[in-house]
C-alpha positions as semicolon CSV with decimal commas, in nm:
position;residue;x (nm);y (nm);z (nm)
1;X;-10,385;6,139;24,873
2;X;-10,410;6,052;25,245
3;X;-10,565;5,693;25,306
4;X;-10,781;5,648;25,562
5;X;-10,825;5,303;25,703
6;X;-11,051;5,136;25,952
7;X;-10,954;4,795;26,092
8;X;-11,220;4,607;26,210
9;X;-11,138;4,259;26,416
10;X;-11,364;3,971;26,471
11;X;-11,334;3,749;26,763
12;X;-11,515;3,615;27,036
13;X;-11,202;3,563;27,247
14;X;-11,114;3,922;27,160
15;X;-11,429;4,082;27,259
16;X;-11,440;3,931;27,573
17;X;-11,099;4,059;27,694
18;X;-10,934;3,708;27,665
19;X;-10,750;3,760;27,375
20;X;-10,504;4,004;27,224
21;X;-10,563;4,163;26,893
22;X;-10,261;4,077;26,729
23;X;-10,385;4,061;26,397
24;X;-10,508;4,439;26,415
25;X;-10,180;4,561;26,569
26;X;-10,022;4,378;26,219
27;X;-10,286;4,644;26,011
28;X;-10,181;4,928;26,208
29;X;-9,832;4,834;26,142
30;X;-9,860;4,799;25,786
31;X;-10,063;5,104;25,729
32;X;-9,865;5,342;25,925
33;X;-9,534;5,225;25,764
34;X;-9,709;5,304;25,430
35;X;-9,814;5,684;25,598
36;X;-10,178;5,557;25,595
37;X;-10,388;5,686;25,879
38;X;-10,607;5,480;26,100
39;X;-10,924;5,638;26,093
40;X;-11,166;5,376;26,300
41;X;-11,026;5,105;26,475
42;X;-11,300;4,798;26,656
43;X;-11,349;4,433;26,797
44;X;-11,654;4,302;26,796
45;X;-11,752;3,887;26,843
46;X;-11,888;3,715;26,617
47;X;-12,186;3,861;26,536
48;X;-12,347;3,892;26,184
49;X;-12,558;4,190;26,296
50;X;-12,257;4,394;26,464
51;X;-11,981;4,288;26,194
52;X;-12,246;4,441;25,911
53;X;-12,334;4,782;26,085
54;X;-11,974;4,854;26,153
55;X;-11,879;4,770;25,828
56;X;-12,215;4,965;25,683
57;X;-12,144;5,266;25,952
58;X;-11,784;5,328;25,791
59;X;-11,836;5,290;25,420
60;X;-12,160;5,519;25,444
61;X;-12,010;5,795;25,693
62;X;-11,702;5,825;25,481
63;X;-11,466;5,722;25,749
64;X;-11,269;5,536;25,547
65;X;-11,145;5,456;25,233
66;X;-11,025;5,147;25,332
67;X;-11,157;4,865;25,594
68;X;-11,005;4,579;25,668
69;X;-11,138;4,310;25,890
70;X;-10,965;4,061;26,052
71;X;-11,110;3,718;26,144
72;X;-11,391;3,535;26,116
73;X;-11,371;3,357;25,783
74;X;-11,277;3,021;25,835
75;X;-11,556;2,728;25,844
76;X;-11,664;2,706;26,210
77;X;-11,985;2,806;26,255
78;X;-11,897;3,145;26,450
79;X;-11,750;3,219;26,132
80;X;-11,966;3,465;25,986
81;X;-11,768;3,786;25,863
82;X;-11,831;3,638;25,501
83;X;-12,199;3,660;25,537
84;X;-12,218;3,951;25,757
85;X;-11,977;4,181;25,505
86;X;-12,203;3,990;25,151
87;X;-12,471;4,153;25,304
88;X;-12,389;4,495;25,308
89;X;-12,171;4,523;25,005
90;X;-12,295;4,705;24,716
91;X;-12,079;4,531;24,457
92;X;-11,800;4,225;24,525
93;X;-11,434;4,257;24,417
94;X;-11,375;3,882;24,400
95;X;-11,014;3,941;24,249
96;X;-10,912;4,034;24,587
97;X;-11,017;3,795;24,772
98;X;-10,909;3,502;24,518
99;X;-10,506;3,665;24,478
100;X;-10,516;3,677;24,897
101;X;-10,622;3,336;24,873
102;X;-10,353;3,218;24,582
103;X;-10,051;3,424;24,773
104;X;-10,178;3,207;25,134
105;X;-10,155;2,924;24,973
106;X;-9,781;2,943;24,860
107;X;-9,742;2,920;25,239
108;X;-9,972;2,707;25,350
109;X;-10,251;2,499;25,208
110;X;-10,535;2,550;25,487
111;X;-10,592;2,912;25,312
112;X;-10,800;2,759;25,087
113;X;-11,031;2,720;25,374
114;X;-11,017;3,108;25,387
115;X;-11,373;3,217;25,293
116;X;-11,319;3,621;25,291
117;X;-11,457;3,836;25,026
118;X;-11,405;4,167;24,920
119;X;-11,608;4,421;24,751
120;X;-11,745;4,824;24,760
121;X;-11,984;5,000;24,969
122;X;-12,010;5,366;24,908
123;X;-11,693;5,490;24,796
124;X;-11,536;5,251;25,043
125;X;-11,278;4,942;24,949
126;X;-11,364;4,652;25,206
127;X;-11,131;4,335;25,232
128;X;-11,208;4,014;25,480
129;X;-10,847;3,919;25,594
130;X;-10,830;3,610;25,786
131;X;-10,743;3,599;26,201
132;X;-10,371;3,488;26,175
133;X;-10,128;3,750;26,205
134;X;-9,949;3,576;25,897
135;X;-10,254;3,539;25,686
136;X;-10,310;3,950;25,770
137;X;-9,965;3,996;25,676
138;X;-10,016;3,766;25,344
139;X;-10,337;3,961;25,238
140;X;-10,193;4,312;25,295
141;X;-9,865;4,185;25,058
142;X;-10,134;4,169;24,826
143;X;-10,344;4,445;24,906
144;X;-10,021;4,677;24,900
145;X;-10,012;4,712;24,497
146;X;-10,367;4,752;24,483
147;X;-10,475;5,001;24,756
148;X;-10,415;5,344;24,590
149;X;-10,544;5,305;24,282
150;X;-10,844;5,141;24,402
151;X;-10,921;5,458;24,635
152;X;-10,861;5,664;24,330
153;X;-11,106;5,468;24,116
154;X;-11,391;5,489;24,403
155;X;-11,339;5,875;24,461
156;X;-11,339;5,947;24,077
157;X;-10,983;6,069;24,080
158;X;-10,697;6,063;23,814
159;X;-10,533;5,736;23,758
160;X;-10,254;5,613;23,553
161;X;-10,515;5,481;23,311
162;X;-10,432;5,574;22,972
C-alpha cells in the first residue's frame, strides 16, 4: 500500500516568510526515504480556525492517510495546534502522543512540556509533532513502527492480526 502523507506546519514566523520550515523538510525526508508520498504539504500561523480546517479538509477529502503537523504545542499562548486538532478529531489515539512524549524525554526533559495529541478523523491517522527538527525526528522514530498498520486498520484492510 502507497502512504499518502500531508505535513502540515504551524508557525507564525513561518507564515510570515521569516522563518524556514525546517521541521517539514525533516517529514518530507523521512517519508520519502520510507517511499511514502507527500500528498498535501502547508504553513499556516497560529491559528485555531486555519490549523482545524486544514486538518478537517484532509482527513474528510481523503488526501491522506497520514498528517502530521509540526509546531504549535508547547505552552505559549500561540500554542494552539492541541486545541485546534481536539476539535476536529473524531476519536484520540493518546498512545501516540504519550510514546512520542516518553522517547523525547530520553533526550531531553522539556518534552514533557510537549502538549500534542493524536487521534482519527475519517479514515485519516493525525499526529501533533512538536516544532524542533529533533523533536520531529523523535516522534517519527516512533511513528515509524506504527504507521502501516495503523493505515491498514483505518481502511479496513488485512493485518497481521491473528
Amino acid at each position: 500500500m502507497s502512504i499518502r502523507v500531508a505535513i502540515l506546519t504551524i508557525s507564525d514566523l513561518g507564515a510570515a516568510g521569516k522563518r524556514e520550515d525546517t521541521s517539514g523538510a525533516a517529514i518530507v525526508s523521512w517519508a520519502k526515504k520510507l517511499g511514502y508520498t507527500i500528498a498535501a504539504r502547508e504553513l499556516v500561523p497560529d491559528e485555531s480556525d486555519r490549523i482545524a480546517g486544514v486538518l478537517a479538509r484532509w482527513a474528510d477529502d481523503d488526501q491522506a492517510h497520514l498528517i502530521l503537523t509540526t509546531g504549535g504545542t508547547g505552552l505559549s499562548s500561540r500554542d494552539v495546534t492541541p486545541e485546534a486538532t481536539g476539535a476536529i478529531l473524531e476519536r484520540e489515539a493518546p498512545g501516540i502522543a504519550e510514546a512520542i512524549r516518553a522517547a523525547g524525554r530520553a533526550k531531553t526533559p522539556r518534552s514533557a512540556l510537549s502538549r500534542g495529541l493524536a487521534g482519527v478523523r475519517a479514515s485519516a491517522l493525525i499526529v501533533n509533532l512538536p516544532g524542533s527538527p529533533g523533536g520531529v525526528r523523535d516522534g517519527l522514530a516512533v511513528l515509524e513502527p506504527l504507521v502501516e498498520h495503523a493505515v491498514q486498520l483505518l481502511n479496513n484492510q488485512a493485518t497481521d492480526h491473528t
